[in-house]
C-alpha positions in Angstrom: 83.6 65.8 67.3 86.0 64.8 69.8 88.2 62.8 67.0 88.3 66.3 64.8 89.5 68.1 68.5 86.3 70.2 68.7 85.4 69.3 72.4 88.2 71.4 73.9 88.1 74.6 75.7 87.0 77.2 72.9 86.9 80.5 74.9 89.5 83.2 75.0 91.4 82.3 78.6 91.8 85.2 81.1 95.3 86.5 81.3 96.7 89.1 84.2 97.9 92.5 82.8 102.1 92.6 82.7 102.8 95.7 85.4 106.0 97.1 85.3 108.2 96.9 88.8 108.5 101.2 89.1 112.4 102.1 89.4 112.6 105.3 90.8 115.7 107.5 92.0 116.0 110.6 94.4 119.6 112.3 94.6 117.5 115.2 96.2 114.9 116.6 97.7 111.9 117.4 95.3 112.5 114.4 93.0 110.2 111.9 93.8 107.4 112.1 96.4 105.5 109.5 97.3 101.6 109.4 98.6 99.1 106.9 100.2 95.9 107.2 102.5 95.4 105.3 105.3 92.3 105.0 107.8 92.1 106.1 111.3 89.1 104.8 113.5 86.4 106.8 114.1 84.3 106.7 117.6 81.5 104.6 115.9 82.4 101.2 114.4 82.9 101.0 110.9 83.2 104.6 110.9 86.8 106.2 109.7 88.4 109.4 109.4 91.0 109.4 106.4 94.7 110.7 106.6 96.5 112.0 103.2 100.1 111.7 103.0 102.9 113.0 101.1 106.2 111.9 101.9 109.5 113.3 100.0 110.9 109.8 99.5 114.6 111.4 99.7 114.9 113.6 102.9 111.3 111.4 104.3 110.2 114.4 104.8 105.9 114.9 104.9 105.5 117.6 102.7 101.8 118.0 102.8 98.7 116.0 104.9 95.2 116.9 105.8 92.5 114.2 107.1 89.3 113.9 105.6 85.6 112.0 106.0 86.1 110.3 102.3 88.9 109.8 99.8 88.5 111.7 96.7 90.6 112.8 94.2 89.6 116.3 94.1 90.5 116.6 97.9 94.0 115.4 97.2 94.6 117.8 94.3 93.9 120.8 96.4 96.2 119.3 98.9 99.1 118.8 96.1 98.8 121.7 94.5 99.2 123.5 97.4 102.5 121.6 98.5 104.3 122.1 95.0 103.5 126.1 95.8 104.8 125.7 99.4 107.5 123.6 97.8 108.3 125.8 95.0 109.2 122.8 92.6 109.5 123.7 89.4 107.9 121.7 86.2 109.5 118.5 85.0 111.3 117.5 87.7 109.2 115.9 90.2 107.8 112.3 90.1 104.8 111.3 91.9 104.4 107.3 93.1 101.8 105.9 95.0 99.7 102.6 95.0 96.6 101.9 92.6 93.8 103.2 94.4 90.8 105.1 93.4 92.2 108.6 94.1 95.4 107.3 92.9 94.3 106.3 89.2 91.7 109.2 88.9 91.4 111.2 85.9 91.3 114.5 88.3 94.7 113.2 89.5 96.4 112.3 86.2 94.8 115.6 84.8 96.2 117.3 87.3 100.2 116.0 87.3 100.1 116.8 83.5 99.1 120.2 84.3 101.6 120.3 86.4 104.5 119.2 84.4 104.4 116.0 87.0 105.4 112.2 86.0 103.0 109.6 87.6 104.2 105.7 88.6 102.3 103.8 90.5 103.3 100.3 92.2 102.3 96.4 91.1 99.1 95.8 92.2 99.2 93.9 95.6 103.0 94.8 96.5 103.4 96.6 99.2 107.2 96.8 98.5 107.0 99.2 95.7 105.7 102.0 98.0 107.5 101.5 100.8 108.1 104.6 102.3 104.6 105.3 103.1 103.9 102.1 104.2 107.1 102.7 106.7 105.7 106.2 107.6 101.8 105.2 108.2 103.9 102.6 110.9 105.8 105.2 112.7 102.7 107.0 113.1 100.4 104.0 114.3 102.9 102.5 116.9 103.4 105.8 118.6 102.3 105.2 122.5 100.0 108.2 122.6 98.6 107.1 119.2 94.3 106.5 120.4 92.4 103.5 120.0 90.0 105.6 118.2 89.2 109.4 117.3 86.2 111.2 118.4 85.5 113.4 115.7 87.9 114.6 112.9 89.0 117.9 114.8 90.5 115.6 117.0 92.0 113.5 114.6 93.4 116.9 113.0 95.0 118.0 116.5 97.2 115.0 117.0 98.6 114.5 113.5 99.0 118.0 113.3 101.6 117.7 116.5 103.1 114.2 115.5 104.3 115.6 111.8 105.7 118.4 113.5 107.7 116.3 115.5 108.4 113.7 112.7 109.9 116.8 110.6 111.5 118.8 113.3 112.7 116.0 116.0 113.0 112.8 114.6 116.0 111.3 114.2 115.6 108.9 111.2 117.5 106.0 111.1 117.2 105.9 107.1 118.9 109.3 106.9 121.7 109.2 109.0 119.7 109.7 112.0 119.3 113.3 111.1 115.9 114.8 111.2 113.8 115.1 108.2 114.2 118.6 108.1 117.7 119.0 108.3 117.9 116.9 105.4 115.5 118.5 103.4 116.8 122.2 104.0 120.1 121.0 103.1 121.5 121.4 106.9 122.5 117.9 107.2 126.6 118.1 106.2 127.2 120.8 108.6 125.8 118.4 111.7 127.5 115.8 110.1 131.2 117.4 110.2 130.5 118.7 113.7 129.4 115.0 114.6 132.6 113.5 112.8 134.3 116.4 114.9 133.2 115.5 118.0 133.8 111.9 117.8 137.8 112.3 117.0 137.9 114.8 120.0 136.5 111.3 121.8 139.1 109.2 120.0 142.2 111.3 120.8 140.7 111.8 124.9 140.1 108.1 125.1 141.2 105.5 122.1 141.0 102.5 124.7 137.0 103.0 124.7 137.2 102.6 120.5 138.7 99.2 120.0 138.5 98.4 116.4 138.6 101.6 114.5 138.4 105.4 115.2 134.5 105.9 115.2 132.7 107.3 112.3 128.9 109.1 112.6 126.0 107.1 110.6 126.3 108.0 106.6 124.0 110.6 105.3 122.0 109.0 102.1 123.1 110.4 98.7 120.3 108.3 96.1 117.7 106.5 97.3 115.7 104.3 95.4 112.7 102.6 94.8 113.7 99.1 93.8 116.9 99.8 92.7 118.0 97.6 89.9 119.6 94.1 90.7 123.7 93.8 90.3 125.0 92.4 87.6 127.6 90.0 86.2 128.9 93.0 84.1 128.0 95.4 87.6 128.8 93.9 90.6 128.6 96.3 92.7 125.9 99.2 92.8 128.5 101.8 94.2 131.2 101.4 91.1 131.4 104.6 88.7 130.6 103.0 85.7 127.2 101.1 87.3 126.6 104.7 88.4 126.3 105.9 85.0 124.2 103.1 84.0 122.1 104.0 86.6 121.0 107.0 85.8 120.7 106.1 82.3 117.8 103.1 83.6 116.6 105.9 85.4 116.5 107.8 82.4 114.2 104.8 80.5 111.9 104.4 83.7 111.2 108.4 83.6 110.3 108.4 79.4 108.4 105.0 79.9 106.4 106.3 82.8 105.5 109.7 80.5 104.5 107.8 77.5 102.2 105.4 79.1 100.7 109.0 81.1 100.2 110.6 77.6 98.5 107.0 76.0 96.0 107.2 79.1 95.3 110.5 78.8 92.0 111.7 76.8 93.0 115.3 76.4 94.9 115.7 73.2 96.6 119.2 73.8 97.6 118.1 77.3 99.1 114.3 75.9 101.3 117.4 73.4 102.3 119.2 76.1 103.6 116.2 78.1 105.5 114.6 75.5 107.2 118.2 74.3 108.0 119.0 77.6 109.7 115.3 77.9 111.3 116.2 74.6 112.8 119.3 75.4 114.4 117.5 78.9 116.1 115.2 76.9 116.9 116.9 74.5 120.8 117.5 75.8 120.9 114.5 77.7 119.5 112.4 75.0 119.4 114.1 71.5 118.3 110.7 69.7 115.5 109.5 72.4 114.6 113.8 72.0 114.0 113.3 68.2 112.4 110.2 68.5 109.6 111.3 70.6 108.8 114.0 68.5 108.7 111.9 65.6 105.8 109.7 67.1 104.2 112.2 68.6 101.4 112.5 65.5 101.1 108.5 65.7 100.5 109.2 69.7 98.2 112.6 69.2 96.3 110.3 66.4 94.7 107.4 68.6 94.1 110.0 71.0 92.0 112.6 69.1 90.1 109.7 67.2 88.6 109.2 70.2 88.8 105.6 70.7 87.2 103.2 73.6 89.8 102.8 76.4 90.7 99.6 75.6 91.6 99.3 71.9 94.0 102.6 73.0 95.6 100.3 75.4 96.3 97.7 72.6 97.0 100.1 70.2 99.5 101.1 73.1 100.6 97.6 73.7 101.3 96.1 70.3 102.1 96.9 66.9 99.8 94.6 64.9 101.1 95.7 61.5 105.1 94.5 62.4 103.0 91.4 64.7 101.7 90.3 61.4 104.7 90.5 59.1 106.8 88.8 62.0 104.0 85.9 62.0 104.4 85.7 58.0 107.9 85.5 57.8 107.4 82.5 60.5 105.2 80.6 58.0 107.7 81.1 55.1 110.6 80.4 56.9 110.9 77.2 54.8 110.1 78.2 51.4 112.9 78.1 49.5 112.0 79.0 45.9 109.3 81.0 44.7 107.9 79.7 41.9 105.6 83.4 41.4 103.7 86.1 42.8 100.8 84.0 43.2 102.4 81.8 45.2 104.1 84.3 47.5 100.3 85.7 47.8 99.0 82.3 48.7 101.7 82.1 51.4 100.9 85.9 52.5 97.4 84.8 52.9 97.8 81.7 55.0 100.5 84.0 57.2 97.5 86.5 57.7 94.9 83.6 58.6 97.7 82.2 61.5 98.4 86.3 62.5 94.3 86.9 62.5 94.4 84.0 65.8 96.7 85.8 67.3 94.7 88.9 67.5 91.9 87.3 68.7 93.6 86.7 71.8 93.6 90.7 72.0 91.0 92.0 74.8 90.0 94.6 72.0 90.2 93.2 68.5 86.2 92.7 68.0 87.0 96.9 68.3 88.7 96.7 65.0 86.0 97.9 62.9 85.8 101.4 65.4 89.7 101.8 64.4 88.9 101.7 61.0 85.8 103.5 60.6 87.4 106.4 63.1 90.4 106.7 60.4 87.7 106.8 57.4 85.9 109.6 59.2 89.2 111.4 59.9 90.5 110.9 56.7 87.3 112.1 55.0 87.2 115.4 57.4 91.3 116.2 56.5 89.8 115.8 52.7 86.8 118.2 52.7 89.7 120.5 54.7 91.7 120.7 52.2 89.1 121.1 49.4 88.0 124.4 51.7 91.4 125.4 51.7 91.9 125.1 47.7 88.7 127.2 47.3 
């Protein structure tokens, strides 16, 4: 056996997932929010209270917390709901990103945002970096002096964060935002203090230039984008602040956002709800981006399809992931790429076989393609139930 090569490793080998680094971009408030939940001791060991977060990425403004005695997904959805009403942010503009925990990647949650005419990201699993503004935030609030050791029951818990965001929002100056307070930037008061800032500074100039020796002094700019990993410069861009990388910019921002809403509407079980999400994306590109408009709405029966067949989880996600019909005619022009003449159709069939046989091992390396039969005995059933519909509709 071992001089035929049969002694090897024969069993599939265990790959990671490819996760997609989120890009995300705030120009203003309301675009993208960011959550997390983080524990706060209780009086008991092992026992925690749990703090919900959400953080306007933009202005770092919270925008809605409570603490509960568990995580849950339904908790958080009361708790979001009621900050886009408070917020008054209309559909189709906001993004939500937070991390992959269980509340996070809930069906209540995802249900919920597509309701809501909300786009979901989520950060690389074990990468901190891709949410940082909570992290950031859940730090200001632990290294506070008066911060306790450890609460003694959740009312007291509730009492102190309820007075530290109200100073975060109202009296912290942020470094990040031009060390304005989150509020000001928010409520769109910031340009004012910043010209009576600038103001006050040449006053100090003209009095005394001797104290200023390099330059006349300028206040601390106020943020205009801010991004979550914001794409690397380029040969072609080297600098992020040039017009025409601007442009580009928003047009990878553009990708990330119709990316993000076509994975949310592959994940989602609800057929009417994956429509409504991918019209609604449709109709927001539609003057920005007429072609990517009309293309969505050309797939979106290929899309509805796998969805309303009902499928196991993960053959959708392969389904999702690759294309096995072009996979296979891409592995068959591999095999013929050195015939030259064809002598006839059988042996171009020959050929086509042996290109099937090498495209077949291939697919084996797919987590679902022993769920193959399912595919093909879900589109016999549909295609026997759009049949007797049609005879119905003759009679």
């Amino acid at each position: 056996m071992a001089a035929q090569g049969e002694v090897g490793e024969r069993r599939r080998q265990s790959t990671h997932p490819v996760y997609q680094k989120p890009e995300l971009l705030a120009e203003a408030p309301n675009q993208v929010w960011s959550w997390d939940i983080t524990k706060l001791r209780g009086s008991v060991k092992w026992s925690y209270f749990y703090l919900y977060v959400i953080l306007d990425i933009f202005s770092r403004r919270v925008v809605g917390w409570r603490v509960e005695h568990a995580e849950s997904a339904s908790q958080f959805k009361e708790l979001f709901i009621d900050a886009m009403e408070k917020h008054e942010v209309p559909r189709d503009q906001l993004t939500l990103h937070a991390d992959r925990g269980g509340p996070m990647k809930a069906k209540t949650t995802a249900l919920m945002l597509v309701d809501l005419g909300v786009l979901k990201s989520h950060s690389r699993p074990h990468t901190s970096n891709d949410n940082p503004f909570s992290e950031a935030h859940f730090k200001t609030l632990k290294y506070q002096p008066e911060f306790p050791k450890n609460f003694e029951t959740i009312e007291q818990a509730r009492a102190f964060c309820r007075r530290f965001f109200a100073w975060y929002n109202q009296d912290h100056h942020h470094a990040g935002i031009g060390l304005m307070t989150p509020d000001q930037i928010h409520f769109g008061q910031a340009q004012e203090i910043y010209t009576a800032r600038q103001a006050t500074l040449d006053a100090a100039f003209l009095a005394t230039p001797e104290r200023f020796v390099h330059k006349p002094p300028k206040p601390p700019q106020i943020p205009t984008a801010v991004w979550i990993n914001p794409p690397k410069p380029t040969e072609e861009n080297p600098s992020l602040k040039s017009k025409s990388h601007c442009l580009k910019v928003v047009d990878t921002f553009r990708h990330a956002s119709v990316r993000r809403a076509l994975k949310q509407a592959w994940e989602l079980d609800d057929a009417d709800k994956a429509e409504r999400l991918m019209r609604n994306l449709a109709q927001r590109l539609e003057l920005e981006a007429p072609d990517v408009s009309k293309s969505i709405l050309e797939g979106l029966d290929e899309i509805l399809t796998v969805v309303r067949l009902g499928l196991p989880v993960e053959l959708r996600r392969s389904l999702a992931s690759t294309n096995i019909i072009e996979s296979m005619n891409s592995v068959i022009r591999q095999v013929c790429r050195n015939v030259k003449r064809w002598r006839d159709a059988k042996m171009a069939l020959r050929w086509t076989g042996a290109g099937m046989l090498e495209a077949a091992k291939g697919f084996r390396r797919l987590k679902a393609y022993k769920q193959l039969p399912i595919l093909k005995q879900a589109l016999l059933d549909h295609r026997n139930t759009v049949t007797l519909d049609q005879i119905k509709d003759v009679a």
